[in-house]
C-alpha positions as CSV (number, residue, x, y, z in Angstrom):
1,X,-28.4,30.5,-11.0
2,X,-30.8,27.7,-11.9
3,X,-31.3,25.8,-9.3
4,X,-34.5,24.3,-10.1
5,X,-32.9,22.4,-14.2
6,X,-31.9,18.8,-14.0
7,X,-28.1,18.1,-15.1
8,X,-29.5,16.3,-18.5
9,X,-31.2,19.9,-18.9
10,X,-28.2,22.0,-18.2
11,X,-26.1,19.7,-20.5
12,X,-28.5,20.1,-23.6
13,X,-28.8,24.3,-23.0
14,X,-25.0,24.5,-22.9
15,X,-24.4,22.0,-25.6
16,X,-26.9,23.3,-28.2
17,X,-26.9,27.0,-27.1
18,X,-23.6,27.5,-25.5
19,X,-25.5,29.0,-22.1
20,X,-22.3,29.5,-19.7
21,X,-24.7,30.2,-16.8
22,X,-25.8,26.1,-17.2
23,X,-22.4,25.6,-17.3
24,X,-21.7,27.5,-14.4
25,X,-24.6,25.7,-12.3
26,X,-23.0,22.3,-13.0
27,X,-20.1,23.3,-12.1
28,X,-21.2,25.2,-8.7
29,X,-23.3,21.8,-7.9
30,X,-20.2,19.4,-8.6
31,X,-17.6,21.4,-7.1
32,X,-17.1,20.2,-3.9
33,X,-18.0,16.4,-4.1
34,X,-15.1,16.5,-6.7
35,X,-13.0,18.2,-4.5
36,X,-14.0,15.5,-2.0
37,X,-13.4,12.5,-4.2
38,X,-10.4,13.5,-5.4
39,X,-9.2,14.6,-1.6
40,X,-10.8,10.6,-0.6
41,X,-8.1,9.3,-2.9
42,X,-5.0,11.3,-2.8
43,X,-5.3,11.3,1.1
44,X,-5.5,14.4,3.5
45,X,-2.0,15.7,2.7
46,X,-2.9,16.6,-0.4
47,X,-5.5,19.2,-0.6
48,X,-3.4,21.6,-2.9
49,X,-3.5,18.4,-5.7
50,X,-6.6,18.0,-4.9
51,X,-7.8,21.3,-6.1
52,X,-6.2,20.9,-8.7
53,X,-7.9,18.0,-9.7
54,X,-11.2,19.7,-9.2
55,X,-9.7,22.7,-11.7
56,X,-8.8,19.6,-14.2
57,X,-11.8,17.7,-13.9
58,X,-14.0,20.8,-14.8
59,X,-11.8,21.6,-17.9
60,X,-11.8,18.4,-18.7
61,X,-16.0,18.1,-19.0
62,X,-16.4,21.7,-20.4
63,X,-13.7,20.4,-23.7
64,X,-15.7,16.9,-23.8
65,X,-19.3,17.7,-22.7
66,X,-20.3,17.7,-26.6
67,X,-19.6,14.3,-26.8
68,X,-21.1,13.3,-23.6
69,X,-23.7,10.6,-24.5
70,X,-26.3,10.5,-21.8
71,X,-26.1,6.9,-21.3
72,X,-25.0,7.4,-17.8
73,X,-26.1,9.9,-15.3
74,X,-24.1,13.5,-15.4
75,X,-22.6,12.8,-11.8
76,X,-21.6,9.2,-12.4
77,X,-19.9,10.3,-15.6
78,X,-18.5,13.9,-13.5
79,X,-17.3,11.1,-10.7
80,X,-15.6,8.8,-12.9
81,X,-13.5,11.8,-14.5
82,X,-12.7,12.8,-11.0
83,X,-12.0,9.3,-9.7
84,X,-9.6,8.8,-12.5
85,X,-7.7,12.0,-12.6
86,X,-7.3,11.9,-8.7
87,X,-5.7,8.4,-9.5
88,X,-3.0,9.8,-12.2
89,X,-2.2,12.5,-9.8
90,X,-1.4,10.2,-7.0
91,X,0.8,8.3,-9.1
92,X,2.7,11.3,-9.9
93,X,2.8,12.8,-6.1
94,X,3.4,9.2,-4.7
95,X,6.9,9.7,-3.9
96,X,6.6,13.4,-2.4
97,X,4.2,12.4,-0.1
98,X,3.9,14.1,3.2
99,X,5.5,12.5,6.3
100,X,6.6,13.6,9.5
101,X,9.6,11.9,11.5
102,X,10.4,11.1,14.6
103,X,12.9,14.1,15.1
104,X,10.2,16.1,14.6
105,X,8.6,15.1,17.7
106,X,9.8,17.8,20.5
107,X,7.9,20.1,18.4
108,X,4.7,18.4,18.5
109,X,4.7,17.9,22.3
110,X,2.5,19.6,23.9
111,X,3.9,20.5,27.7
112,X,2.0,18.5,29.9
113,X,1.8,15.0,27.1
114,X,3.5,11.8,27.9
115,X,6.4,12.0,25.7
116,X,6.2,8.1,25.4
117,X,2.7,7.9,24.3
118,X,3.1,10.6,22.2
119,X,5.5,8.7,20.3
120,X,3.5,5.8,20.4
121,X,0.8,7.8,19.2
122,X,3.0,8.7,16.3
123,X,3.9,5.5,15.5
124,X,0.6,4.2,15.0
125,X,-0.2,6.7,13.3
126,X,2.2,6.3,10.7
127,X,1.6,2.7,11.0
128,X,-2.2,3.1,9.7
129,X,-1.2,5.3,7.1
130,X,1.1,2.5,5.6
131,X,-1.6,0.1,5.8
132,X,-4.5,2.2,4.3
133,X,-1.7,2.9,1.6
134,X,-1.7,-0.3,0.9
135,X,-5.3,-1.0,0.5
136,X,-6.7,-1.0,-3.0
137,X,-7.6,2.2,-4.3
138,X,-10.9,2.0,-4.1
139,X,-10.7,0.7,-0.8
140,X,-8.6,3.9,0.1
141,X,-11.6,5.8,-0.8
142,X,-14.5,4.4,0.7
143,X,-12.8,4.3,3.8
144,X,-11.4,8.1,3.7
145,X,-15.1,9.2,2.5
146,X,-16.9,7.4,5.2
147,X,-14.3,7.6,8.0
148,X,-12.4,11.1,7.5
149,X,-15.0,13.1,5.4
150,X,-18.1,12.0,7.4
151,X,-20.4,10.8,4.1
152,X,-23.2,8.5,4.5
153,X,-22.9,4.6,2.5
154,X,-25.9,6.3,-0.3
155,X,-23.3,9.3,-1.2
156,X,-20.3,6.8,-0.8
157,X,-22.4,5.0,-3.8
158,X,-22.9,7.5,-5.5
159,X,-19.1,9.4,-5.8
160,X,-17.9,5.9,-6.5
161,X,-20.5,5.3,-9.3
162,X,-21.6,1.9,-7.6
163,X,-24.5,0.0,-6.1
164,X,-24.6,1.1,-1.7
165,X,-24.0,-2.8,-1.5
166,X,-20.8,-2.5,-3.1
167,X,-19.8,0.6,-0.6
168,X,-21.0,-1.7,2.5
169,X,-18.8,-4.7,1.0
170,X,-15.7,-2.2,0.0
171,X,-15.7,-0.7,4.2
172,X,-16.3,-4.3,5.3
173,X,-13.4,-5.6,3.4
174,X,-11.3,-2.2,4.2
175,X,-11.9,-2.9,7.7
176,X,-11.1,-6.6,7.8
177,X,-7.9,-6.2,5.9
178,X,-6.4,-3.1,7.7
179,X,-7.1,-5.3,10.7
180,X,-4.8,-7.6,9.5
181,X,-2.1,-5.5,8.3
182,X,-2.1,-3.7,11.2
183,X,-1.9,-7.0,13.5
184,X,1.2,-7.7,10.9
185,X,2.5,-4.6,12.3
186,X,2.2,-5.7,16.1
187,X,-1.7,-3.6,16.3
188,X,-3.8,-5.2,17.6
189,X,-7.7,-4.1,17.9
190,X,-7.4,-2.3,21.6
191,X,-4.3,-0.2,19.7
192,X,-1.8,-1.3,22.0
193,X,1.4,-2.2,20.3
């Protein structure tokens, strides 16, 4: 492995010489903050698409990494790709999209749980999901990153391809508008219904 080239090195060697092992590094250093971004927008019942993005993304640079211009940085470009393809994806699996329903409940319930908050429990739940769903996109990503996969503002910035001011205004405006949705819902901040 070479660990020690930049990306803009390991793009020229595999461009000009066709050196799979600086393909291989790019893709062992990208591999999982794909995977992440594409999981960030597709949601956490996806993982199996998800991977599947990250299989598409990667085929997708190795057939278009000749005409990759260097104007942008590698990652931003690699990001962009992912961010993309994540959102066709979710337009396509939008309607098989996991759920679980209240019938399914006695199976859930653990033997010494409230039945009654646990269904409360479920309910908001489901409740938050609907609202994040409704979020912008982009939205639906920053706060899935920062919230669910436990990244910092400065790698929020950088999957998303954007300034860290942008990331803080994105979660600020996530947070503000779930708020509301969820009070539209009958939520309000404590939780209680």
């Amino acid at each position: 492995m070479d660990t020690d080239s930049s990306d803009e090195e390991l793009v020229v060697r595999y461009v000009t010489q066709r050196d799979e092992p600086a393909f291989t590094e790019l893709v062992t250093r990208y591999r999982e903050p794909v995977f992440r971004l594409a999981v960030s927008v597709l949601g956490p019942g996806f993982v199996g698409e998800a991977e599947e993005v990250a299989q598409e993304v990667f085929l997708r640079v190795h057939a278009s990494l000749k005409s990759f211009r260097r104007e942008a940085k590698f990652s931003s470009w690699v990001y962009r790709i992912a961010f993309n393809q994540a959102l066709n994806v979710k337009a396509r699996v939008r309607y098989r999209a996991p759920h679980l329903s209240y019938q399914a409940l006695p199976e859930l319930v653990a033997p010494d749980s409230n039945p009654h908050d646990t269904v409360q429990d479920l309910g908001r739940n489901q409740a938050l999901a609907e609202c994040i769903a409704q979020l912008p996109e982009v939205y639906q990503s920053a706060l899935r990153l920062h919230y669910w996969l436990g990244h910092t503002v400065t790698e929020i910035a950088t999957l998303l391809g954007v300034p860290e001011n942008t990331v803080k205004s994105y979660l600020h405006r996530a947070r503000r508008l779930l708020q509301a949705l969820l009070e539209q819902k009958g939520y309000s901040d404590d939780g209680t219904h």
